[in-house]
N, CA and C atoms as an extended XYZ file, in Angstrom:
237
Properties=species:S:1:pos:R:3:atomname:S:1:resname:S:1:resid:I:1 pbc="F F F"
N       -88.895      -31.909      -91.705 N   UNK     1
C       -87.925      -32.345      -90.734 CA  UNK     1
C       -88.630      -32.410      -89.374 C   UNK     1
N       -88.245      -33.525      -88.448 N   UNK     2
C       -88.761      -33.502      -87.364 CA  UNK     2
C       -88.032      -32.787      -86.008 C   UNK     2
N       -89.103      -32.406      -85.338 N   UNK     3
C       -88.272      -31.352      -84.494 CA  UNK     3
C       -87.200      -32.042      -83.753 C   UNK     3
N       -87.037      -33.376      -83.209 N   UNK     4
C       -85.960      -33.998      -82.612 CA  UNK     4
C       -84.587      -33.640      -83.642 C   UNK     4
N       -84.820      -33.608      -84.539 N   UNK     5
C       -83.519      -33.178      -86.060 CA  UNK     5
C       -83.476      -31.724      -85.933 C   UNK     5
N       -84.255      -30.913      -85.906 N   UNK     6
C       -84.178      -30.132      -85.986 CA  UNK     6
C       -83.036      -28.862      -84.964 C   UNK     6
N       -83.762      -29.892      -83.640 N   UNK     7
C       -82.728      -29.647      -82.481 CA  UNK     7
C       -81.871      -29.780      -82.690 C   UNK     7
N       -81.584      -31.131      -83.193 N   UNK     8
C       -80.060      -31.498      -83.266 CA  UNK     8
C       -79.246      -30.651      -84.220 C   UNK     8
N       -79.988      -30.340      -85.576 N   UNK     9
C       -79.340      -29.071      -86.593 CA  UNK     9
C       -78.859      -27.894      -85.783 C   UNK     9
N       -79.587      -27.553      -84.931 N   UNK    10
C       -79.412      -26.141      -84.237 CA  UNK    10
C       -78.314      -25.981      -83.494 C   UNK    10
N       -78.152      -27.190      -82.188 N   UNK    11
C       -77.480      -27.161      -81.828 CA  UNK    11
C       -75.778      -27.332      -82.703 C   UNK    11
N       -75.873      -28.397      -83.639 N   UNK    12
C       -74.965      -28.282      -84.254 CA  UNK    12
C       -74.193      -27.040      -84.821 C   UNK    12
N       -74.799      -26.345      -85.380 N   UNK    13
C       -74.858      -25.041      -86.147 CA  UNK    13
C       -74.152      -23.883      -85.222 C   UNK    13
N       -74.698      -23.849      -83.395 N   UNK    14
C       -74.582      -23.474      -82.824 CA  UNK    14
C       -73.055      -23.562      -82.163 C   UNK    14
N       -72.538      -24.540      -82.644 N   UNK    15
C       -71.299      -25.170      -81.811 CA  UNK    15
C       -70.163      -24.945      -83.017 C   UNK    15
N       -70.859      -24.987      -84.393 N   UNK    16
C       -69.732      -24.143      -85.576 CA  UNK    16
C       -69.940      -23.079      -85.407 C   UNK    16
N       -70.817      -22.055      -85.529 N   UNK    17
C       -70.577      -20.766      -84.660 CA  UNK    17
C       -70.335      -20.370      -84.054 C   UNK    17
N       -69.816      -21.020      -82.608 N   UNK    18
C       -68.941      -20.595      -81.725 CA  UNK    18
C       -67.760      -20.863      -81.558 C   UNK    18
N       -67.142      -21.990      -82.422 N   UNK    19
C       -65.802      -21.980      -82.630 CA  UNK    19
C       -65.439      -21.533      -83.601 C   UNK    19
N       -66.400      -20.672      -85.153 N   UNK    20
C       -65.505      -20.012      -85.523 CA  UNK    20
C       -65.197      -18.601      -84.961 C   UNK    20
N       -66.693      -17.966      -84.330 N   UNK    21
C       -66.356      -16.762      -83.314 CA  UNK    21
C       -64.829      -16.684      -82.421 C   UNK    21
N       -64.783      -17.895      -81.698 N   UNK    22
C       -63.589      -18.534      -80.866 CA  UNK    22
C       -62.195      -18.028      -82.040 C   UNK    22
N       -62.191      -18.948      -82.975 N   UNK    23
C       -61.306      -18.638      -83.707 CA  UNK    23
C       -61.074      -17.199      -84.635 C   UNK    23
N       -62.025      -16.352      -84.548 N   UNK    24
C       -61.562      -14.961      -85.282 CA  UNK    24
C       -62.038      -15.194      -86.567 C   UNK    24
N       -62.562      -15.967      -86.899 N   UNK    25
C       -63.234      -15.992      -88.305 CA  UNK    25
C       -64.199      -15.138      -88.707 C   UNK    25
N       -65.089      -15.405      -87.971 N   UNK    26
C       -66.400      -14.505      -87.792 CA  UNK    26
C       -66.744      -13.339      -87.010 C   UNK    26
N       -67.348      -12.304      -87.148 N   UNK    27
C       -67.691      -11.656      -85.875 CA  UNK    27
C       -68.672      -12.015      -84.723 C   UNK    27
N       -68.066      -11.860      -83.495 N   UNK    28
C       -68.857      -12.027      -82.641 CA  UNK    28
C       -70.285      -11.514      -82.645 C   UNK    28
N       -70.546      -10.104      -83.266 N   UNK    29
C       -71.839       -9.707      -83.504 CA  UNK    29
C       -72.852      -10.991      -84.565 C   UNK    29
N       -72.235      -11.948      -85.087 N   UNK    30
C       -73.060      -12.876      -85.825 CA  UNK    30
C       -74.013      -13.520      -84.473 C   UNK    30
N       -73.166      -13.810      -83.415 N   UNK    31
C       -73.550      -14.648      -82.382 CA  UNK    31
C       -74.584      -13.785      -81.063 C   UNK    31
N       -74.367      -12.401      -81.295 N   UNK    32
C       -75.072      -11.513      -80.854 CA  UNK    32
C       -76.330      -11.704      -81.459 C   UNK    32
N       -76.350      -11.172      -82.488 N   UNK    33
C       -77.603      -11.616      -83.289 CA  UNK    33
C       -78.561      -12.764      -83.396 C   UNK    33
N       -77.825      -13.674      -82.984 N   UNK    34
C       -78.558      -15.411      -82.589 CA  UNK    34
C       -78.934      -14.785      -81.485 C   UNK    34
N       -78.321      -14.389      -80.501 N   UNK    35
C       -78.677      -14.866      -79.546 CA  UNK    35
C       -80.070      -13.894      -79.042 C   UNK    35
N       -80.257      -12.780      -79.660 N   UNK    36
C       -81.645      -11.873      -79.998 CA  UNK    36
C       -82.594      -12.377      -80.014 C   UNK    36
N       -82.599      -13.513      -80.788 N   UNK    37
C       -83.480      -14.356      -80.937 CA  UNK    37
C       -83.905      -14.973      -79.836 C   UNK    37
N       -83.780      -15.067      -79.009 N   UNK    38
C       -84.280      -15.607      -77.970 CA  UNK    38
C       -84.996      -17.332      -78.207 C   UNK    38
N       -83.820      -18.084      -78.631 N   UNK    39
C       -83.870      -19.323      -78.765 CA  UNK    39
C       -82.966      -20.274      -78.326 C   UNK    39
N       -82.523      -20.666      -77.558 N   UNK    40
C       -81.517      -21.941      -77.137 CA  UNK    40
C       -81.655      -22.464      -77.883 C   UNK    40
N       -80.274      -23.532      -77.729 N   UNK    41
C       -80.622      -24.931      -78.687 CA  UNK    41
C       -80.926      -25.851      -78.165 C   UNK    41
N       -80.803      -25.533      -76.920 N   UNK    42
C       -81.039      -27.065      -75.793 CA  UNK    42
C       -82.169      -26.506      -74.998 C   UNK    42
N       -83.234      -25.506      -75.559 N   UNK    43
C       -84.655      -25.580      -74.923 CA  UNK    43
C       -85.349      -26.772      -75.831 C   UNK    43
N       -85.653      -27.350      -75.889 N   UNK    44
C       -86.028      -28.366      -76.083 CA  UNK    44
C       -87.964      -28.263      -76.056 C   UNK    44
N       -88.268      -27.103      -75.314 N   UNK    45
C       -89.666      -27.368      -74.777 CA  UNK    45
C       -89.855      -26.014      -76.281 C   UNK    45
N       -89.068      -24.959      -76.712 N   UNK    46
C       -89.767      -24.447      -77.568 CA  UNK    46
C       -89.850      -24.500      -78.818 C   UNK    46
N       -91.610      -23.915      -79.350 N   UNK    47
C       -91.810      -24.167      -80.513 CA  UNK    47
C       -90.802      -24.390      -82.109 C   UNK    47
N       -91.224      -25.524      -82.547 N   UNK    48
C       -90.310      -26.371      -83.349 CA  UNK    48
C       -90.143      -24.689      -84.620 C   UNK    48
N       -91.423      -23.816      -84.985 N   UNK    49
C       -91.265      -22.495      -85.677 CA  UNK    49
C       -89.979      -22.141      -85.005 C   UNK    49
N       -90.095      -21.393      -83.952 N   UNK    50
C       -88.549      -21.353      -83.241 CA  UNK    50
C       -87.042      -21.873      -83.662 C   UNK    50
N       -87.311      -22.714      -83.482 N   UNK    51
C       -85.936      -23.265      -83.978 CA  UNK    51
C       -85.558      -23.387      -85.348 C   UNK    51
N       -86.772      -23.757      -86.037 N   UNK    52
C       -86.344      -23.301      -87.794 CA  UNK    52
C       -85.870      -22.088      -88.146 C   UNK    52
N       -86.434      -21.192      -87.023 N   UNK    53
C       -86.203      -19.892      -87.725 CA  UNK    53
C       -84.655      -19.183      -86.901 C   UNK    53
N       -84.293      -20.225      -86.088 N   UNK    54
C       -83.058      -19.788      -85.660 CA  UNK    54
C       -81.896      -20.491      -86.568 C   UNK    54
N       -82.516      -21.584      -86.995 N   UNK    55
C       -81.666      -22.639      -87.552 CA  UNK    55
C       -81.437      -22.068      -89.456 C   UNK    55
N       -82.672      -21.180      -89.782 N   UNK    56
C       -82.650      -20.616      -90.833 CA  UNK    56
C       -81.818      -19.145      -91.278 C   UNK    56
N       -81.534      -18.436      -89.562 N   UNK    57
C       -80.810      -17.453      -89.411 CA  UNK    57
C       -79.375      -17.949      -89.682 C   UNK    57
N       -78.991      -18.593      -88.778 N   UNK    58
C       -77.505      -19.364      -88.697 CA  UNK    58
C       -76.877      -20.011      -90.009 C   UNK    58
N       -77.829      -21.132      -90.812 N   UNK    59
C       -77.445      -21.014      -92.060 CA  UNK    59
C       -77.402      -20.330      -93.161 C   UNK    59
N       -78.093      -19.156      -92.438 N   UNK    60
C       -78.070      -17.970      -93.866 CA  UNK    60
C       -76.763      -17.080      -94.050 C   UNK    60
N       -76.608      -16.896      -92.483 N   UNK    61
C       -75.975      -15.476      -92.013 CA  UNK    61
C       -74.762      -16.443      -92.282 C   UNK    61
N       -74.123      -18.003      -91.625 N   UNK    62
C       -72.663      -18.549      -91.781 CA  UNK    62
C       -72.528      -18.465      -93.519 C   UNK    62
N       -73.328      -19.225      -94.164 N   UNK    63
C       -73.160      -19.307      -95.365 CA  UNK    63
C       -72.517      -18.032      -95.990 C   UNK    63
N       -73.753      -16.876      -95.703 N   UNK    64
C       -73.115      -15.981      -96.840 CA  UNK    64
C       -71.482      -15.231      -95.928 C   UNK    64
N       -71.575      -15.574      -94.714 N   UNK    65
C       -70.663      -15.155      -94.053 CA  UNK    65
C       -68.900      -15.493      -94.871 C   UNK    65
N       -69.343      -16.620      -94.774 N   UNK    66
C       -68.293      -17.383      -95.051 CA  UNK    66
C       -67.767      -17.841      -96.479 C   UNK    66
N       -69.119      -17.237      -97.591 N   UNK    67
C       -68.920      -17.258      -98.847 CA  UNK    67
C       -67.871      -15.927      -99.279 C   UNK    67
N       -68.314      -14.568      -98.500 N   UNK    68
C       -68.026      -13.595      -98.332 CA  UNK    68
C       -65.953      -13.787      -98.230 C   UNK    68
N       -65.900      -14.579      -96.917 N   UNK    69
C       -64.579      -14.902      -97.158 CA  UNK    69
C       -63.665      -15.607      -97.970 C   UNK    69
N       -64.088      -16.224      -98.438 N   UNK    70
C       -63.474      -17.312      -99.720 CA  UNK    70
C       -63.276      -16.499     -100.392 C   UNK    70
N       -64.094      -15.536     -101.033 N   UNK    71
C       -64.171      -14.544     -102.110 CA  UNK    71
C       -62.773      -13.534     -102.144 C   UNK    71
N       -62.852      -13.158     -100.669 N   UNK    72
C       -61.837      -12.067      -99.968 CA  UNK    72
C       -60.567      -12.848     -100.255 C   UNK    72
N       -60.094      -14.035      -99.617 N   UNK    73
C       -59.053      -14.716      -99.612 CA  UNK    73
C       -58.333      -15.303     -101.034 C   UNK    73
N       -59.796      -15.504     -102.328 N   UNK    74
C       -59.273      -16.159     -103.904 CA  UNK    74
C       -58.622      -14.783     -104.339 C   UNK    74
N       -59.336      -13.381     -103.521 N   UNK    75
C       -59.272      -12.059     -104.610 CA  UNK    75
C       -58.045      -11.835     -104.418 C   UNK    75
N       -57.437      -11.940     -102.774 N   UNK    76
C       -55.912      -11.574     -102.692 CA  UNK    76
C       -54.895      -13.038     -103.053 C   UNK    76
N       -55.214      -13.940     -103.173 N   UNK    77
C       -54.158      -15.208     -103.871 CA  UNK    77
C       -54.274      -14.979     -105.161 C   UNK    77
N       -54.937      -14.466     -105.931 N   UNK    78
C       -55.168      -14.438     -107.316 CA  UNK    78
C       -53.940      -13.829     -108.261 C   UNK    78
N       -53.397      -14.669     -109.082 N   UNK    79
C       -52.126      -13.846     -109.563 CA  UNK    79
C       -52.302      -12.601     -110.274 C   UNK    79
């Protein structure tokens, strides 16, 4: 992937993570944790490693985040 995409992944990623934080979905400590990282999405000047590896945090941590909830939500609808 080229880093111009790459940016753009991040930032994306970055903007579903903060509206589900916004919305109570997630914990805010997910977004704490990004932000440790010491990576913007709109630095633009740093290394493209950088951003994969923020962009690799964010889809790891939403994914299982959010797999986590589906799970929670089928276990209590479940007849």
């Amino acid at each position: 992937m080229r880093k111009q995409e790459l940016v753009h992944l991040h930032g994306l990623l970055v903007e579903v993570t903060q509206s589900l934080v916004d919305e109570g979905t997630i914990s805010a400590e997910i977004k704490n944790e990004y932000v440790a990282l010491d990576t913007n999405a709109y630095s633009i000047h740093e290394s493209k490693s950088d951003h994969e590896e923020a962009v690799l945090f964010l889809a790891a941590t939403l994914s299982a985040t959010l797999e986590e909830l589906t799970e929670e939500q089928s276990a209590i609808s479940a007849p």
